[in-house]
C-alpha positions, 0 to 999 in steps of 0.5 A: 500500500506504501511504497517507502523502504528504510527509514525516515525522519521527520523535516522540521524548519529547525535544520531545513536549511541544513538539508541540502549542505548535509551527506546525510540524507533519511530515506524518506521524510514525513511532513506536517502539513499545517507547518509548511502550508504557508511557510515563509518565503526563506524556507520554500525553495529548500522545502521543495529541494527536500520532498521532491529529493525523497518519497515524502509522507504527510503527517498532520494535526488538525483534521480531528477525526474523531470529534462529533462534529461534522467534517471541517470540508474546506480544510480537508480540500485544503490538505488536498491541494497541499497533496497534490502540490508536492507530489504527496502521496500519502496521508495520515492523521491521529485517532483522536479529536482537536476541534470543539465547537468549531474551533481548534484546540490544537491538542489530541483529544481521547475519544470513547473507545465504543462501537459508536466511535468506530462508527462515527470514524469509519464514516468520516474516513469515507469522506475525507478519502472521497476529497482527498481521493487517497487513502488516510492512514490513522494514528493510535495517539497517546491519552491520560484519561479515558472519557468511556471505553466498551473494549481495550484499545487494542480491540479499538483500533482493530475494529477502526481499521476493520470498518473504515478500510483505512491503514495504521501508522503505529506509532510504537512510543505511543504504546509504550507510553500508554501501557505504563500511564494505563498500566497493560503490557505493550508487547501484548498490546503489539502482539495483538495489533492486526499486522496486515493494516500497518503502513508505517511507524513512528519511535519518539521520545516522551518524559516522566513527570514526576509531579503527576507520576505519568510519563509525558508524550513530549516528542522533545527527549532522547529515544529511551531504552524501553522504546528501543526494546519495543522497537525491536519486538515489533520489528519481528513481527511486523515489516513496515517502515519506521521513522523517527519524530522529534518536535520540540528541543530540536537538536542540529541535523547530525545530532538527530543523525545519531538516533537514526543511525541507531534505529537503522542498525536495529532494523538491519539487525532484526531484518538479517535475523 
């Protein structure tokens, strides 16, 4: 379904302008397309430079798929013509919610894990793919409060991607953020995951705070080791292209270079096994 091979890195305008004066290069790179929609003049022609040099993935924030409120039509057309203008192939968003009331929240909101829910969010799969015309693949996002469940997230989410034919970006430091916040064992979780739907995955890097005692799904930290170790389960049991996702404290391209090269030489590892 996605035709990207190795690994990827997410672009930000942190270390874009060092792209092009670098001998490192990711595989492929994934964009947030509210980021870039209207970028500065300075950043565009580097911007360009880079997607059309590597397959490009589009990963973005707004969309809030899982709210009860109707779909933000003018927006998705918008995310279309951002599509089609770089060549962007494919998309994916979070299983959660960011609108209320119309206006945006600019967080990722939990969602009722119920068969009303897979509902709602199959429906709306259909109509964004209908504008889009691709395909959407989901992410399973990070909570700290569950406003109602009928079935563990697992099932959830296999029962999304069941009914709304959509693909999975499975964002593995998500996972384990949440077995420790909610206290179920993540292999487990992996284990159960339907391998077929997964297009792509995600490693991050979050924080424990001490104060609340939960860890934080910052994206700002260092890959830990436990979400390395996950990796590597995973890894065994699913063969998709994975990706690393830094958002805050940004370090220089040849810092970020380092995890990279770390996460390749797991995936060889585990490939070669």
């Amino acid at each position: 379904m996605i035709n990207l091979k190795g690994c990827g890195l997410g672009l930000r305008s942190n270390f874009l302008l060092e792209v092009s004066k670098s001998e490192f290069q990711p595989d492929w790179w994934e964009v947030t397309p509210e980021n870039w929609m209207h970028m500065p003049k300075i950043y565009e022609k580097a911007f360009e430079e880079a997607v059309f040099s590597r397959p490009t993935v589009a990963h973005g924030l707004s969309l809030s798929i899982g709210s009860i409120e109707k779909l933000n039509k003018k927006f998705v057309k918008q995310m279309k013509e951002f599509l089609d203008r770089y060549n962007i192939e494919f998309y994916s968003e979070h299983l959660s919610f960011s609108s209320l009331d119309g206006r945006q929240s600019y967080e990722l909101l939990p969602i009722p894990m119920t068969k009303k829910m897979v509902n709602l969010v199959s429906d709306k799969v259909k109509e964004v793919e209908d504008i889009i015309q691709r395909k959407l693949i989901l992410e399973n996002a990070t909570y700290y409060y569950v406003p109602y469940a009928e079935m563990a997230e697992v099932d959830f989410i296999n029962e999304v991607m069941e009914k709304s034919k959509a693909k999975m970006l499975l964002d593995v430091n998500n996972v384990f953020v949440n077995s420790v916040n909610h206290t179920f064992k993540a292999k487990k979780f992996i284990d159960n995951l339907d391998k077929s739907v997964i297009a792509y995955m995600h490693i991050a890097g979050h924080y424990f705070d001490k104060d609340s005692n939960i860890r934080i799904d910052s994206h700002g930290m260092p890959i830990c080791s436990g979400v390395w170790k996950l990796l590597e389960h995973t890894l065994k049991q699913i063969d998709a292209p994975v990706m690393i996702e830094r958002d805050n404290n940004i370090p220089p391209l040849n810092e970020l270079e380092i995890e990279y090269k770390n996460m390749q030489s797991i995936v060889k590892r585990v490939r070669d096994a």
